[in-house]
Every structure is written in structure tokens, then in C-alpha cells.
C-alpha positions as CSV (number, residue, x, y, z in Angstrom):
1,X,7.6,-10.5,34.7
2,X,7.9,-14.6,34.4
3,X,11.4,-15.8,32.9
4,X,10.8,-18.9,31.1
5,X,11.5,-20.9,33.5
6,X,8.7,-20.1,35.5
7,X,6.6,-20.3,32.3
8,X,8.3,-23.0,31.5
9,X,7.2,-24.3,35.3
10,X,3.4,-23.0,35.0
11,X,3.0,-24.9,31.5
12,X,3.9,-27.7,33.0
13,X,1.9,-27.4,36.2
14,X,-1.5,-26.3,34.1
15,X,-1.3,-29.1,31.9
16,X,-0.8,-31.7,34.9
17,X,-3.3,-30.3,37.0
18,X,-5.8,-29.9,34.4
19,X,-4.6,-33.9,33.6
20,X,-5.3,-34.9,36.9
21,X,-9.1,-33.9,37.3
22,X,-9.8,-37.2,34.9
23,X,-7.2,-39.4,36.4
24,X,-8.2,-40.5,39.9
25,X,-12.2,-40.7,38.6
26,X,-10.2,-43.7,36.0
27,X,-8.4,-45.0,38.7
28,X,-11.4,-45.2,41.2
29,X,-14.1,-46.2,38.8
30,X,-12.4,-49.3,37.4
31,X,-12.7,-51.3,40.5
32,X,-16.0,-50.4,41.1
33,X,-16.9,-51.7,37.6
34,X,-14.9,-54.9,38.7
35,X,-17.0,-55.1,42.2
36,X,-20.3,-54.4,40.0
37,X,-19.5,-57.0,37.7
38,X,-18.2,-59.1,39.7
39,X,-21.5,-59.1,41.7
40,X,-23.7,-59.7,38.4
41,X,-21.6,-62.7,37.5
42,X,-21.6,-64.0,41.3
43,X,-25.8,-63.4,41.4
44,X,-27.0,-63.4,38.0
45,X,-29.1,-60.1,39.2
46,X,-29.3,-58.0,35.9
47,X,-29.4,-55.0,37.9
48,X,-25.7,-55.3,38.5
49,X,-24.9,-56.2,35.0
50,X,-26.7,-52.3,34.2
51,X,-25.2,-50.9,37.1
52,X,-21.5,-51.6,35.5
53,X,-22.9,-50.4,31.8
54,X,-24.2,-47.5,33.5
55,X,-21.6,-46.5,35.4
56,X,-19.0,-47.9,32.6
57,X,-20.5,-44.8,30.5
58,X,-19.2,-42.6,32.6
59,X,-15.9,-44.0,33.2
60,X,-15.3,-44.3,29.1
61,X,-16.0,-40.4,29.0
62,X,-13.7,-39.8,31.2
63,X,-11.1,-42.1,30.5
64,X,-10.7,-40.7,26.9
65,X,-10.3,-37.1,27.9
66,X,-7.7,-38.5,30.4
67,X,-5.8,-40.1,27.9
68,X,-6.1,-37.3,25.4
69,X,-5.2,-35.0,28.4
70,X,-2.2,-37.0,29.3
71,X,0.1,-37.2,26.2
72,X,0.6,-33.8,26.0
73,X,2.8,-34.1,29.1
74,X,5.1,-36.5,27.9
75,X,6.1,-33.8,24.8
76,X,6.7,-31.4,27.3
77,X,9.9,-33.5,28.7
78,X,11.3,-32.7,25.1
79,X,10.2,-29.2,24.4
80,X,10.0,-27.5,27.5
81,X,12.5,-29.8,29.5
82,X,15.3,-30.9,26.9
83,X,18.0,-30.6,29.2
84,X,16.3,-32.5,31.4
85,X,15.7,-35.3,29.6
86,X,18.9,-35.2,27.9
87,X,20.7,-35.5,31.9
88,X,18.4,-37.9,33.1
89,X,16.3,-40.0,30.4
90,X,18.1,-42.9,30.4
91,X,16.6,-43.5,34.1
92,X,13.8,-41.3,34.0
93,X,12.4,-43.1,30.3
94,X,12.4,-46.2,31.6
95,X,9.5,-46.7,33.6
96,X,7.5,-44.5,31.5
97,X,8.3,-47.0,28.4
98,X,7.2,-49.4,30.5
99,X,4.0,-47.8,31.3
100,X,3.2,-47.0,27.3
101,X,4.3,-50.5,26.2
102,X,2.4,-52.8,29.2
103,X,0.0,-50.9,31.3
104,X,-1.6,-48.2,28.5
105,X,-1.5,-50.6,25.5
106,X,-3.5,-53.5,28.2
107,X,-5.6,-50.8,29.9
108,X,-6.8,-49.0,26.2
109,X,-7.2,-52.9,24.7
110,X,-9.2,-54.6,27.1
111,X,-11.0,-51.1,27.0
112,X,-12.1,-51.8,23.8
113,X,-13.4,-55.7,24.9
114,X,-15.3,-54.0,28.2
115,X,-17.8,-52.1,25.9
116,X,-18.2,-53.9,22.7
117,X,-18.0,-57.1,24.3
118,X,-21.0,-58.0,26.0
119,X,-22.8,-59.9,23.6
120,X,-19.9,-61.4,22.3
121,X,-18.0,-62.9,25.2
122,X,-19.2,-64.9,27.8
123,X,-19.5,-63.5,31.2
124,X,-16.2,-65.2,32.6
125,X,-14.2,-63.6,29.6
126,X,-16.0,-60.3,29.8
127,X,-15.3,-59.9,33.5
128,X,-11.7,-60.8,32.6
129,X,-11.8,-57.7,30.2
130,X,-12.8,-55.8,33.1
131,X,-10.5,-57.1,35.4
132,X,-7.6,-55.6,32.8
133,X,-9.0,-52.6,32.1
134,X,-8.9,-52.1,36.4
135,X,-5.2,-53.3,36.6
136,X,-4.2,-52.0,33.4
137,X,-5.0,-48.1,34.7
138,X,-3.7,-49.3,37.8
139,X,-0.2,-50.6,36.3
140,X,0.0,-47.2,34.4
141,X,-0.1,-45.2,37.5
142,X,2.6,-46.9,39.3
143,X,5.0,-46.5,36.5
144,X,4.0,-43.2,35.8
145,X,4.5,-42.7,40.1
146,X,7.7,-45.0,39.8
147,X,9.3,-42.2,37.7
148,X,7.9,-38.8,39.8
149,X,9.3,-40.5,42.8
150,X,12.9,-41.1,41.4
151,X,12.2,-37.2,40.7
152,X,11.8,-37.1,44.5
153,X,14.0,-39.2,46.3
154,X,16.9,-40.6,42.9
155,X,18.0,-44.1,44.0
156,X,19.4,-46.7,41.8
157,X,21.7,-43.9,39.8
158,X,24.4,-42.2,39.8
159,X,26.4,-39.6,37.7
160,X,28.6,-40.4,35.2
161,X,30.9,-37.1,34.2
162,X,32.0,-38.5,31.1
163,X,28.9,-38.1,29.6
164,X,27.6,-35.7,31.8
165,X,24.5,-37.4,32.2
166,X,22.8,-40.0,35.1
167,X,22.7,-43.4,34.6
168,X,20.5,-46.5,36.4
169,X,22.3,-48.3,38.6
170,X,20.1,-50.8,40.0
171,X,16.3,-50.8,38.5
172,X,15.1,-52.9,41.7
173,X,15.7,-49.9,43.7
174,X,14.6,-47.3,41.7
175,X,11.3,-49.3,41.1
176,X,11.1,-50.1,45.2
177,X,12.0,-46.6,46.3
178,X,9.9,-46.1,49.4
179,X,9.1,-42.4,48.3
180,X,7.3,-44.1,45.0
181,X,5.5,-46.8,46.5
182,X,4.2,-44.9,49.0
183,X,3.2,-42.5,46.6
184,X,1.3,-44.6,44.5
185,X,-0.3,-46.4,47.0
186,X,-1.4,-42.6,48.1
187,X,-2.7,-41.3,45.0
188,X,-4.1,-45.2,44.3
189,X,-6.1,-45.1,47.5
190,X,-7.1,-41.6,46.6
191,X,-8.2,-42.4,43.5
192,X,-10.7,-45.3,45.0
193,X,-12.1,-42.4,47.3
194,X,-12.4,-40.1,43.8
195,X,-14.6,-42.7,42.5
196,X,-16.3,-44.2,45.4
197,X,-17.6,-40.4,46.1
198,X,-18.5,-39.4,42.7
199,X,-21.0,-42.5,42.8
200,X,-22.3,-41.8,46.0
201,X,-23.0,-38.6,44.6
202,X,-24.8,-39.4,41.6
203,X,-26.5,-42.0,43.6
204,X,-28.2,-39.6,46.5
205,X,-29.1,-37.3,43.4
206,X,-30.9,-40.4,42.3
207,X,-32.8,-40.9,45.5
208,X,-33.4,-37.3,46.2
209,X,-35.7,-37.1,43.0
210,X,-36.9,-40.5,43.5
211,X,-35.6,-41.8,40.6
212,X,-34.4,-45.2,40.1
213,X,-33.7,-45.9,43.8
214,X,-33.1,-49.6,43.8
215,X,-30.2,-49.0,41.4
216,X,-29.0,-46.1,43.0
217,X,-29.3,-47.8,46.6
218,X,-27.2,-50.5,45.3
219,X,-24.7,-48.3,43.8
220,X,-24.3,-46.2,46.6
221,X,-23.8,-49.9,48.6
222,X,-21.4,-50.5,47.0
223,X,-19.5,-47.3,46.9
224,X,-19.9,-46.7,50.3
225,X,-18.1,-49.8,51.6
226,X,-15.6,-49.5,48.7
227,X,-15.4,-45.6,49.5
228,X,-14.9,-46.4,53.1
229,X,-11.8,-48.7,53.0
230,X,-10.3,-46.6,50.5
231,X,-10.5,-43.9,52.8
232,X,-8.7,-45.2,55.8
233,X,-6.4,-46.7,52.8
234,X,-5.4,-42.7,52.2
235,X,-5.4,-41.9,55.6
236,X,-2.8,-44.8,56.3
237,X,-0.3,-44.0,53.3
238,X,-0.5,-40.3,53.6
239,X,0.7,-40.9,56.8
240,X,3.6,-43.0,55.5
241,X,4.1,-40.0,52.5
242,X,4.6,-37.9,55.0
243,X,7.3,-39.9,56.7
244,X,9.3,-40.5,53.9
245,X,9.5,-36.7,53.1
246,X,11.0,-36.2,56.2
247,X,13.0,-38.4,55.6
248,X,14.3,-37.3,51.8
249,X,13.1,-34.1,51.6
250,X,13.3,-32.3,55.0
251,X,12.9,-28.4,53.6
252,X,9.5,-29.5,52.2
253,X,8.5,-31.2,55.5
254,X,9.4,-27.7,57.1
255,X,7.7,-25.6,54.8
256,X,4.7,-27.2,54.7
257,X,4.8,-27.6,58.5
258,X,5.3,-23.7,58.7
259,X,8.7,-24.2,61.3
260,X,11.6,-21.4,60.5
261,X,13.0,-22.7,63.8
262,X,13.9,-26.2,65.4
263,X,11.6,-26.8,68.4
264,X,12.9,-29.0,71.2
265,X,10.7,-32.4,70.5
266,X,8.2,-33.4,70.7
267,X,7.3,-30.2,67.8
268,X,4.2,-27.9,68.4
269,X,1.7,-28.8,65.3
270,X,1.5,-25.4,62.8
271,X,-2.3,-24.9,62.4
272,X,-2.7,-21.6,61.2
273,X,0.2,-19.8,60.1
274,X,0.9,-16.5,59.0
275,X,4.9,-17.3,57.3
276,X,7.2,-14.1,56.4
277,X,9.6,-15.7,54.2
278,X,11.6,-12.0,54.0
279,X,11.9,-12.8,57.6
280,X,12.1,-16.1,57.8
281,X,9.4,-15.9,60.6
282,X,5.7,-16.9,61.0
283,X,3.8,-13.3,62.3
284,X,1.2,-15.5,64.0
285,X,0.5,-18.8,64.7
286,X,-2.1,-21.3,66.5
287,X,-0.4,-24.1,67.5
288,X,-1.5,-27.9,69.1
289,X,1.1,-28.9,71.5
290,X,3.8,-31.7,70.8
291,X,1.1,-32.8,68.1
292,X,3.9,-32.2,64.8
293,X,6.5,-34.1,66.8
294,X,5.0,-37.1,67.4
295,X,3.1,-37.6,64.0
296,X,6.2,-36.5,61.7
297,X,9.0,-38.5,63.7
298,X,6.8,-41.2,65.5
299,X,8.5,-40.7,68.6
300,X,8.2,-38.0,71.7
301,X,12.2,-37.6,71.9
302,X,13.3,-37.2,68.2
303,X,13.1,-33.5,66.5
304,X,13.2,-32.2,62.7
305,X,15.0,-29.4,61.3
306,X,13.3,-26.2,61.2
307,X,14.1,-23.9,58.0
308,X,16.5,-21.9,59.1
309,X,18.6,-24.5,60.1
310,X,18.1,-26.6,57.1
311,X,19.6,-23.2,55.3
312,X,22.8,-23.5,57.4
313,X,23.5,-26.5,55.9
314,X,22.3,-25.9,52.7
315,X,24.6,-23.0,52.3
316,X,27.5,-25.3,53.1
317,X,26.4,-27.8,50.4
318,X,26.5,-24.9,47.8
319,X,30.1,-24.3,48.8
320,X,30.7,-27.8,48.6
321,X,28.6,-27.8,44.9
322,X,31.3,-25.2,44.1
323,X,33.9,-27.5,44.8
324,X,32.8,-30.0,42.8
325,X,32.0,-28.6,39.9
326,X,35.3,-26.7,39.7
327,X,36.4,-30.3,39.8
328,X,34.1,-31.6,37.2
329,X,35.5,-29.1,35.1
330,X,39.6,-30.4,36.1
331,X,38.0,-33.8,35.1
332,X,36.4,-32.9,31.8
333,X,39.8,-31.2,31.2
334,X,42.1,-34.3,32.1
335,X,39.7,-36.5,29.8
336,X,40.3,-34.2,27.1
337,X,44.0,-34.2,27.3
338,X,44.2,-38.1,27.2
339,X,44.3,-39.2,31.4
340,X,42.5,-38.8,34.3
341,X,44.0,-38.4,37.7
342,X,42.8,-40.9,40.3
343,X,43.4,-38.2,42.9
344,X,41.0,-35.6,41.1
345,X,38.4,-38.6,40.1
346,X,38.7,-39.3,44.3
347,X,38.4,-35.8,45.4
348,X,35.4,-35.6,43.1
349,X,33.9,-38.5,44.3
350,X,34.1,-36.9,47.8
351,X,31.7,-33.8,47.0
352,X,29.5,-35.1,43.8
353,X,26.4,-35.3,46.3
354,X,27.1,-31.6,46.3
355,X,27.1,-30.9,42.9
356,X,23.5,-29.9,42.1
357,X,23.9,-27.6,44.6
358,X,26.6,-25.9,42.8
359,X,24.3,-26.0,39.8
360,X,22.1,-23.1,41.8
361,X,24.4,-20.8,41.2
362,X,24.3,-21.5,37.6
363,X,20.8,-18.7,38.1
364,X,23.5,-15.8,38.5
365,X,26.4,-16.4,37.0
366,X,28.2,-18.5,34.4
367,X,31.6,-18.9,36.6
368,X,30.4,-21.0,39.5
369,X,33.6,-21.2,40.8
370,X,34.2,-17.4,41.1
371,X,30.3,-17.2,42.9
372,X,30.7,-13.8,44.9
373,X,29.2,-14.4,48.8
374,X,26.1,-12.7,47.7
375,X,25.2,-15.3,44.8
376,X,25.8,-17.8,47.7
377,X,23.4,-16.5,50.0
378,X,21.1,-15.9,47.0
379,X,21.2,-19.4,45.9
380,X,21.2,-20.9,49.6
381,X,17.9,-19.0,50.1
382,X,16.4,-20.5,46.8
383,X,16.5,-23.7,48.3
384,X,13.5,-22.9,50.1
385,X,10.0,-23.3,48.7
386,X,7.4,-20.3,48.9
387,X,6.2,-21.3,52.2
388,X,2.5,-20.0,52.4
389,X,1.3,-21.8,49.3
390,X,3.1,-24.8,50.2
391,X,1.7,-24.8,54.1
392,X,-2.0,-24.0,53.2
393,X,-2.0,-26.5,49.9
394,X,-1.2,-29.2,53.2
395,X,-3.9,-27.7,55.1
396,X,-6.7,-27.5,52.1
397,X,-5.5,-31.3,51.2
398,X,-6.1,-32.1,55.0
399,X,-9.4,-30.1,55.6
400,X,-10.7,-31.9,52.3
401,X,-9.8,-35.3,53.2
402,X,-11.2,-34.9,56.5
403,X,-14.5,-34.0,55.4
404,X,-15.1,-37.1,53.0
405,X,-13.9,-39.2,56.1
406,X,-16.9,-38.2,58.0
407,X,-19.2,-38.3,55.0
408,X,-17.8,-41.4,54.0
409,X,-17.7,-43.1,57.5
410,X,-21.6,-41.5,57.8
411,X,-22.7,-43.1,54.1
412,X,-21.8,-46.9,55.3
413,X,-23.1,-46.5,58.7
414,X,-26.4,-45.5,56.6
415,X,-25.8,-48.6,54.6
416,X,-25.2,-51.1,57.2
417,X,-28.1,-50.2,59.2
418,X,-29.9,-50.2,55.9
419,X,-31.0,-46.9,56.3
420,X,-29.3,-45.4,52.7
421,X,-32.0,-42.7,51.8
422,X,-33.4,-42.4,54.9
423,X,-31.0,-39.0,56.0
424,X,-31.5,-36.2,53.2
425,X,-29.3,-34.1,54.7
426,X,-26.5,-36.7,54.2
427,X,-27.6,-37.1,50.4
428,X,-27.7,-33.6,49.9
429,X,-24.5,-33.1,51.6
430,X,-22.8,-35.8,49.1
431,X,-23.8,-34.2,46.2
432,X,-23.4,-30.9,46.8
433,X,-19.4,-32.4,48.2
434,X,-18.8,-34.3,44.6
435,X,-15.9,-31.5,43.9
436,X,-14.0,-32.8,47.6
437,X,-11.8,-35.7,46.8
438,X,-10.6,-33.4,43.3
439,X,-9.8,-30.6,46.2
440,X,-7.7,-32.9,48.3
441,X,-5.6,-34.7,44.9
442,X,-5.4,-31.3,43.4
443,X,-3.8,-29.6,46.5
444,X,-1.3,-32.9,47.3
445,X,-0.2,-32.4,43.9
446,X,0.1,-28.7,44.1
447,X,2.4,-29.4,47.7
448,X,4.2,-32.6,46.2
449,X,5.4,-30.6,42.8
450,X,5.8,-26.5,44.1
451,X,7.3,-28.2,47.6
452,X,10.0,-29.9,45.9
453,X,11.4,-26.7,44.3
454,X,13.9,-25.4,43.3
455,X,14.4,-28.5,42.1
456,X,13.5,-30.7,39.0
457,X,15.9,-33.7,40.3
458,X,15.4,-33.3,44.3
459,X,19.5,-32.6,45.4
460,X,20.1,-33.2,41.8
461,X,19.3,-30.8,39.2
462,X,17.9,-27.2,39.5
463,X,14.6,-26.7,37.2
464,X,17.1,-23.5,36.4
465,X,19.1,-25.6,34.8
466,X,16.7,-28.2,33.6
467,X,14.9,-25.9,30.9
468,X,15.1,-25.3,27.6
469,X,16.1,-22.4,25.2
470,X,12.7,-21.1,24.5
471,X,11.3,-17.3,24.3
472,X,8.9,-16.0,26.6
473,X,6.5,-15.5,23.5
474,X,6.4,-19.0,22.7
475,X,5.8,-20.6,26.1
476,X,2.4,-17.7,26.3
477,X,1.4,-19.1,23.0
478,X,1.9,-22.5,24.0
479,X,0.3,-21.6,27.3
480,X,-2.8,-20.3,26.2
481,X,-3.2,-23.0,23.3
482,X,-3.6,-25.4,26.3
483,X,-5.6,-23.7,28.4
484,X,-8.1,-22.7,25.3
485,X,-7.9,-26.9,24.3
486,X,-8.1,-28.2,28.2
487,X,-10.8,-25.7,28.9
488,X,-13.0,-27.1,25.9
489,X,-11.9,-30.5,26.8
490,X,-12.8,-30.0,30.6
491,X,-16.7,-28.4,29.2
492,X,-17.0,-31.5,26.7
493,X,-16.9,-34.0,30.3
494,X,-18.6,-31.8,32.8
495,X,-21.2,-31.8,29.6
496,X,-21.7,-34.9,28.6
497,X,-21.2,-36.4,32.8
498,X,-23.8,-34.1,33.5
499,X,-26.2,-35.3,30.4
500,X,-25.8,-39.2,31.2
501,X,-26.0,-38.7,34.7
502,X,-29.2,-36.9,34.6
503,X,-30.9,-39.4,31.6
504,X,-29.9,-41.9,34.4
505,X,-29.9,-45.7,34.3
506,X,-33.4,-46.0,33.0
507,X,-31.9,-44.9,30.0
508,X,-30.2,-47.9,29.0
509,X,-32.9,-50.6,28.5
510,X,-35.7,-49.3,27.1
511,X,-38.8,-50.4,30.3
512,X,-36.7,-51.0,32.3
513,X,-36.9,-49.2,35.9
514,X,-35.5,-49.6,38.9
515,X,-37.7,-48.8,41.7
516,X,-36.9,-49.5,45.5
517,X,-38.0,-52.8,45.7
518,X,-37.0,-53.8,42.6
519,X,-35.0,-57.2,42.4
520,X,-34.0,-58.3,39.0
């Protein structure tokens, strides 16, 4: 039976996972309504002035479901999560106050100016709009990333045990941390792809009925180059993700790499795994020589830690987590007597790295300090994620990406030898792969989020301990309240995608058609 913690954990994950099918279309639409626009402002050609109204339709769907999608997450931070926002929302709040106040508030204005403005600004000012909209969604989601990668990898902070709470040190690092930029730049690019992809889907549809193919030719021109860069763009920073995780977050790295054990370098490459986490084994596995070595440490001579001895030091970390919170407790004490001793404050100072660790144990028993050998052992093992989901959510994300390479890379090959419509099989396989690019996000979510457990603050602070007081009855009620609303929120899109998409842009001006050779 779930505690609530884990429902506590699957509220959270539904809602963002249900969040992020509207995101990255946002993200990746925008700009191509820039591009589009940008192109009927550079040649005057009214097709491309319809082609951003067209496609603009879409994205305006979409982006409202997002937004009404996304605010039920922030609640969460003070229902589900109170202790968690109470420990770390003076560092944690800030960039996400900076993402309501500047990047929603210019995204959802200028919003307002991209669809009701076009008889009422001039084309210079109406691109502008557009232009905001694009970096306004695009501002939101580096803030938004800013703060999930402090959850990662916390820089700029530290812990103040008088008030029992973390505090910013340094805002330049926490808004530079390389595990954030790299993440936004990853789930940025990916976003492009989203959108690039869904176009080129809607576009083959168009040419496989023979409907409207000038537009749709151009459309899928333009999303095919787009698409393309973007592509290479995720491949690029993914690769750079992957680094930094090894580099802050070594158990995830060996989880979703499938290694128990520390292989000489350069590291076999984990194909196919079948893990035994009792075991702390893999049953099977299909390996590709020195392949993990060199693409997770750039080098043929460096090696990373397998599981098991990640554990080893992990258990000694706990013990250390022990110590410190006994002497949290001697300083809490001191403070409340009227001194502190400088010697305890040092000694403390020593081992507060360790603390969270000591937190672990908070899952079975209230005494931390008097944590039998068994509760150690217990806790040590919790550090490590559930290694099948973790590995094959890698492997999904990578199977998915690599497929919209080659039907991305095969779409502007088509366009640059001017041959767009010429392969059905192509179109058909573009359509039938609109659901790919959601595949991919969903499952690097999935491995970025469940990976990082068991914690909430990575080193920092156990989700255990992160939670709040709530029944198991409430968080099913809550739970199935969102699934019932997202659900019906989720059929409202596909529904009303699925109706513009197939009225097409003919739809939009009354005669007018766009046939292959059509030029206006």
C-alpha cells in the first residue's frame, strides 16, 4: 500500500507529466511563428502571413491548456510539499517569482497583441508582439529550469541552523549552475524539435490528401530546417546533461547506465539490461565495448563509479549525517541556553555536507543518533533509485530521439533537393511519428525526476522528509480530481487540434486556397 509520500510523489509526478505534453509544443511553436512571420514581413507573400495565423491557432490552444495545466503545480509546493518549501523557499521562490512576474506576465501579454492585433498594429509592431510572445515562453522556461536544477545540483546556498532553513548565497551561481543551463538548453532545443515535428506532421497530412500543398510545402520548409538544427541542438546538450550528472549526481548516472560494479575504463556501454536490484546485479546484459567510458567521461583512461561502490560511500556519509545532526541538535541546544560553542559550530561545519544524509534515517526512526546498523544499511540502500525504470526511461528517451533524427535529417534532405511530397512513405512515416518527440521529453523527465530519488534536494533533503502531514484519503481524492480535470483537459486539445487541423488553412480566408503552385 502507497504511504503518502509516495502519493504524495505520484501527485506530483501526474500533474507534471500531464503538464508537460502542452509545454514543449509552446516552446517549439513560438519560433516558428517568429520564422513564419518574419518571412511575411521580409517578402510581403500573404501565404506566410496565413501560415503564422494558421499555425498561431494551434499554438493558442495549446498554450492555454498549458497554462491552466501549470498552476496547479506551484500549489502543490504548499500543500503537498510544506516542509519543503518552508526549508528551501527562500532560494527555491526566487526564480520562480521571477518567472511569474517577467516571463508569464510578457509571454500571456504580448499573447493577447499576437492575435487581436493584426489589423491594428502595423507589421513591424505585430512582429514585435510575436517576437515576445517567443522569448517570453522562452524566459519562463529557464526560470522555471533555473529552479529544478538548484533541485539537482544546490549551489549559491547554504544552511543556516538557526533557522533551520537554506538560504541564497550567491544568485549568480545559482542562476549559472551548469546542471540548469544545460538543462534548459536541453528541454529548449527539445521543445524546437516538439514543434518542428508536429508541423511536419500536419503538413505531410496536408499533402497526402492533396490539400493545400503550397502552404503545407512551405510549412513543412520551414519546419524541416528549423526541426533539423534543433535536433542536433538536443543531441549536443543532452550530451552535455549527461556530463553534468556524472558529474553531481553519480548514482543516477549509474542507474541509468545499468553498472552495479566499476569497470576498468574505458566502461562497456549497458544496452540491454536485465538489473536485480535485491542483488544488486544485472541477470543479463548486451554490452558495446568501451562505448559508456568514453561518452560519459570523454576520455579512454578515466572510469565512474558503479552502484555498489557509490553505496560504500554513501553508507559512510549516513554515519557522517549521524554525526551532524547529533550536532545540530548540541547547537540548537547551546542557542537556546544563551551561547554557542565555536568548537561545536566548527565540528559542525566539518560534517553539514553530511547532514541530509542523516535525514534518511528520519524513514525509521525518530532518534537518528541512536540509528541501529540495520536502519543504516536500510537507509544507505535507499539512496539508490529503482534501477529498471530509470535505465529503460534512458533507453526509450534515446530510441525516440534517434528516430526523429533520421526522419528529421530525411525531411530537409527532401526539402533541399526540393523534393518535399515526392516520398509518401516519409509523409506517412511523419504523421503516423507526431507522438515521438512527446515520447523522448516524457521519458527524460520521467529519468531526470524518479533518477534523482530519494531525494527532493539532491544530498540535501530526503522527499521523506520534505512532505507534508496529509492522509492517504486526501492525496486519492486529490489524485483522482486531477486526473478526472487533466484527462478532460487533455480530450478538449487533442479535440479541438484535431478539428483545426483537419478544416485546414483554407479555412481561414474565405477563397482562398493554396494549391502547389500557388504564390501569393
Amino acid at each position: 500500500m502507497l504511504d503518502v509520500v509516495e502519493l504524495s510523489r505520484l501527485q506530483f509526478a501526474l500533474t507534471a507529466l500531464y503538464h508537460f505534453l502542452f509545454v514543449p509544443l509552446t516552446l517549439g511553436l513560438s519560433f516558428i511563428l517568429v520564422i513564419m512571420e518574419t518571412l511575411y514581413v521580409a517578402t510581403g507573400k500573404e501565404v506566410y502571413k496565413d501560415m503564422t495565423k494558421f499555425w498561431g491557432k494551434l499554438f493558442g490552444i495549446n498554450f492555454a491548456l498549458g497554462v491552466t495545466t501549470g498552476i496547479t503545480m506551484e500549489f502543490q509546493f504548499g500543500t503537498n510539499w510544506s516542509y519543503y518549501s518552508h526549508y528551501v523557499g527562500d532560494i527555491f521562490g526566487a526564480p520562480l517569482a521571477i518567472e511569474a512576474l517577467l516571463a508569464f506576465f510578457l509571454e500571456s501579454t504580448f499573447v493577447g497583441l499576437f492575435f487581436f492585433g493584426w489589423d491594428r498594429l502595423s507589421k513591424g509592431k505585430h512582429l514585435l508582439a510575436t517576437y515576445c510572445v517567443a522569448f517570453g515562453s522562452n524566459l519562463s522556461a529557464m526560470w522555471i529550469l533555473v529552479a529544478n536544477g538548484w533541485m539537482q545540483a544546490p549551489v549559491g546556498s547554504d544552511f543556516n541552523f538557526e533557522t533551520m532553513r537554506m538560504e541564497m548565497t550567491n544568485f549568480m551561481d545559482l542562476w549559472l549552475n551548469p546542471v540548469a543551463q544545460s538543462k534548459f538548453l536541453h528541454t529548449l532545443s527539445a521543445g524546437y524539435v516538439s514543434g518542428a515535428f508536429f508541423v511536419l506532421g500536419i503538413s505531410s497530412y496536408y499533402i497526402l490528401k492533396g490539400r493545400d500543398t503550397g502552404f503545407a510545402k512551405r510549412s513543412f520548409s520551414v519546419a524541416s530546417v528549423f526541426g533539423t538544427i534543433a535536433v542536433f541542438t538536443v543531441l549536443i546538450m543532452g550530451d552535455e546533461s549527461g556530463y553534468e550528472i556524472g558529474q553531481h549526481q553519480p548514482m543516477k548516472l549509474a542507474a541509468m547506465e545499468g553498472e552495479w560494479h566499476t569497470e576498468p575504463a574505458p566502461a562497456s556501454w549497458n544496452m540491454i539490461v536485465v538489473p536485480n536490484q535485491a542483488e544488486r546485479r544485472n541477470d543479463f546484459a548486451l554490452q558495446i565495448p568501451y562505448a559508456a567510458g568514453i561518452i560519459v567521461t570523454r576520455s579512454i583512461d578515466k572510469t565512474f563509479s558503479g552502484i555498489n561502490d557509490i553505496l560504500t560511500v554513501n553508507e559512510q556519509r549516513v554515519r557522517q549525517g549521524m554525526v551532524a545532526y547529533e550536532l545540530l541538535e548540541k547547537l540548537r541546544a547551546e542557542k537556546k541556553a544563551g551561547g554557542i560553542n565555536e568548537n561545536t559550530k566548527a565540528q559542525f561545519d566539518s560534517v553539514r555536507g553530511d547532514l541530509g544524509y542523516g535525514l534518511l534515517l528520519k524513514r525509521y526512526t525518530d532518534k537518528v543518533v541512536d540509528a541501529t546498523e540495520a536502519q543504516i544499511k536500510q537507509a544507505t540502500l535507499d539512496t539508490v533509485p529503482k534501477v529498471g525504470p530509470t535505465f529503460w526511461a534512458f533507453r526509450v528517451m534515446m530510441a525516440a530521439g534517434g528516430l526523429i533524427l533520421i526522419l528529421m535529417v530525411s525531411a530537409v534532405v527532401q526539402n533541399v533537393r526540393k523534393r518535399v511530397g515526392k516520398s509518401r512513405l516519409l509523409l506517412h512515416a511523419l504523421l503516423w511519428g507526431l507522438p515521438l518527440p512527446w515520447l523522448a521529453i516524457e521519458s527524460g523527465w520521467f529519468l531526470a525526476e524518479y533518477g534523482r530519488q530519494p531525494w527532493a534536494i539532491y544530498d540535501m533533503l530526503p522527499v521523506g522528509v520534505a512532505a507534508s502531514n496529509l492522509t492517504p484519503g486526501v492525496l486519492w481524492f486529490s489524485i483522482g480530481l486531477i486526473c478526472a480535470l487533466y484527462t478532460i483537459f487533455l480530450v478538449v486539445e487533442m479535440y479541438l487540434m484535431f478539428k483545426y487541423a483537419r478544416l485546414g488553412p483554407s479555412a481561414l480566408k474565405t477563397g482562398r486556397y493554396y494549391f502547389e503552385h500557388s504564390s501569393k
